[in-house]
Each structure stands twice: as C-alpha cells, then as structure tokens.
C-alpha positions as CSV (number, residue, x, y, z in Angstrom):
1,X,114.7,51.6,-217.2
2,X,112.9,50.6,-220.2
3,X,115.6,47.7,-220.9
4,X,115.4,46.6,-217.4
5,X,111.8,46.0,-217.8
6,X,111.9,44.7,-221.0
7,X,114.9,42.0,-220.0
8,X,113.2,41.2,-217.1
9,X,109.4,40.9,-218.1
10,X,108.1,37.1,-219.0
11,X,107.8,36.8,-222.8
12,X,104.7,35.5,-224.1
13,X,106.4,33.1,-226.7
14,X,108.8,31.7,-224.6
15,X,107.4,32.1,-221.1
16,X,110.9,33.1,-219.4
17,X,112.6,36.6,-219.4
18,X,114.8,37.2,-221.8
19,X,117.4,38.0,-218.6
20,X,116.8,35.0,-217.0
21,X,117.4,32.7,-220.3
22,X,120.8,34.6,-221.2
23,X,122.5,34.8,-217.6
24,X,120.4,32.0,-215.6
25,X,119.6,34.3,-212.9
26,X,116.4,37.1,-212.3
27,X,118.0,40.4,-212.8
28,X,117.9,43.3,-209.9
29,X,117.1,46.9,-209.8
30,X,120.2,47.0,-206.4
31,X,117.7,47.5,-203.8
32,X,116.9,43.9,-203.3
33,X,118.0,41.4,-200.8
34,X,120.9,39.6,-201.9
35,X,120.1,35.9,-202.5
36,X,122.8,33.4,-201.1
37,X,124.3,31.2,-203.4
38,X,127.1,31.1,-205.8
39,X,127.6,33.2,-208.8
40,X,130.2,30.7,-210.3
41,X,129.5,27.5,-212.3
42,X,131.8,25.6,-214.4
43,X,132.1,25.5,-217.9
44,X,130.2,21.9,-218.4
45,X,126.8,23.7,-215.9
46,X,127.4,26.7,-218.2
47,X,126.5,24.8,-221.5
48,X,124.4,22.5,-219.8
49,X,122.0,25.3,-218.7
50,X,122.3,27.1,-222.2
51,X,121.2,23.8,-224.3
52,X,118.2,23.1,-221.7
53,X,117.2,26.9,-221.6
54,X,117.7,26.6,-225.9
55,X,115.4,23.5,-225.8
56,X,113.0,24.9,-223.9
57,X,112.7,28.1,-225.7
58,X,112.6,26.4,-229.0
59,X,110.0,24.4,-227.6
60,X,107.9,27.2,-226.2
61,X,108.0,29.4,-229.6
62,X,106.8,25.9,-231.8
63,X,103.8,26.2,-229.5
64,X,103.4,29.8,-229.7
65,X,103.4,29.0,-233.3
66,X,101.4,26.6,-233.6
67,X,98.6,28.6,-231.0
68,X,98.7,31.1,-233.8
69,X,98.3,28.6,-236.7
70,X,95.3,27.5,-234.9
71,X,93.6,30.8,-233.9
72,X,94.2,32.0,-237.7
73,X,92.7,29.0,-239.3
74,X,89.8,29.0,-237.0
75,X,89.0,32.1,-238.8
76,X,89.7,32.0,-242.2
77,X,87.7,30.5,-244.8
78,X,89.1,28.7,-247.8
79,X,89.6,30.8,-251.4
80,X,86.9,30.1,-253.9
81,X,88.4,28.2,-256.6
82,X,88.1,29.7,-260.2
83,X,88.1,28.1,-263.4
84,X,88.5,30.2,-266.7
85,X,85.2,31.3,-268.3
86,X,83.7,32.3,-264.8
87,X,82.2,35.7,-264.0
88,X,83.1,37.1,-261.3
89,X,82.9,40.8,-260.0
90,X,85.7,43.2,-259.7
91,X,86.2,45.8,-257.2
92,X,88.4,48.5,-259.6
93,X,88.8,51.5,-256.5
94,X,92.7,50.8,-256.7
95,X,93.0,50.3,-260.4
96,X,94.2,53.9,-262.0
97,X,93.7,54.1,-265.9
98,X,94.2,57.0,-268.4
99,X,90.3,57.8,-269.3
100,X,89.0,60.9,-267.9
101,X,86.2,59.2,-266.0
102,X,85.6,55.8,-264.0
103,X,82.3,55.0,-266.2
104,X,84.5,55.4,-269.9
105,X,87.3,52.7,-268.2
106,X,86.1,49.5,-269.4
C-alpha cells in the first residue's frame, strides 16, 4: 500500500506521479471503473511518450532547482572576507586539546 501511494502521489519536483511518467497511465487500486481505451501503442508512440515525459521531467526538476537556488540565496548573506593580520574571534567549544583545563589552552 505504501508503494501504491508513493507511485501514484504527484511529486513536487516533477509535478507528475512517478506511475504515470514510467507506464503513461494513472495506476488503480482494482475497484475502479475501467476506462475505455486501448492498452496497446506501437513502438514509435512508446518512445515518443518516454522522450516528451523525459523532457518534461527534466524540465520540471531545473525549476525545482532553481526555486531552491532562489529561496536559499534570499537568505543567506555573503562570507566576510579575511585578510591575514585580522583579528577575529574564535569559538573553541569543538576544539579538544591535551591541557587539563579550557583557560590553560591557549
């Protein structure tokens, strides 16, 4: 059941189920009303489908991407640049040394 719901639930990158991109049809759990149309397509509608449904998924994850990229940015500030001679403070809670007490360490 978890598959099923996983293969058939819209992906947030690439806006499609995962079911849907791989066989070209909406999965089903058996109970629902059979759909008329046919289950057969050549070879050429085959590969046709897969490059549009590749396109469109490569299309959907560069956004995704780039929605990320944007959101990130929009929060981060830029590194302080450092030349040598500066002073600058150290915060030593993760730096372990072999004195017997914090105070003796530098």
């Amino acid at each position: 059941m978890a598959e099923f719901q996983h293969n058939n639930h819209v992906h947030s990158a690439i806006q499609q189920p995962p079911f849907l991109l791989d066989t070209g049809r909406i999965s089903r759990m058996g109970f629902e009303p059979r759909q008329n149309h046919s289950d057969l397509e050549t070879v050429n509608e085959f590969t046709e489908r897969m490059r549009i449904a590749i396109e469109e998924v490569k299309s959907a994850i560069h956004k995704a991407q780039d929605d990320m990229k944007r959101y990130y940015d929009h929060q981060r500030t830029p590194a302080p640049v450092f030349k040598p001679g500066d002073k600058i403070f150290l915060d030593a809670s993760d730096i372990r040394t072999t004195h017997p007490s914090q105070k003796l360490s530098h």
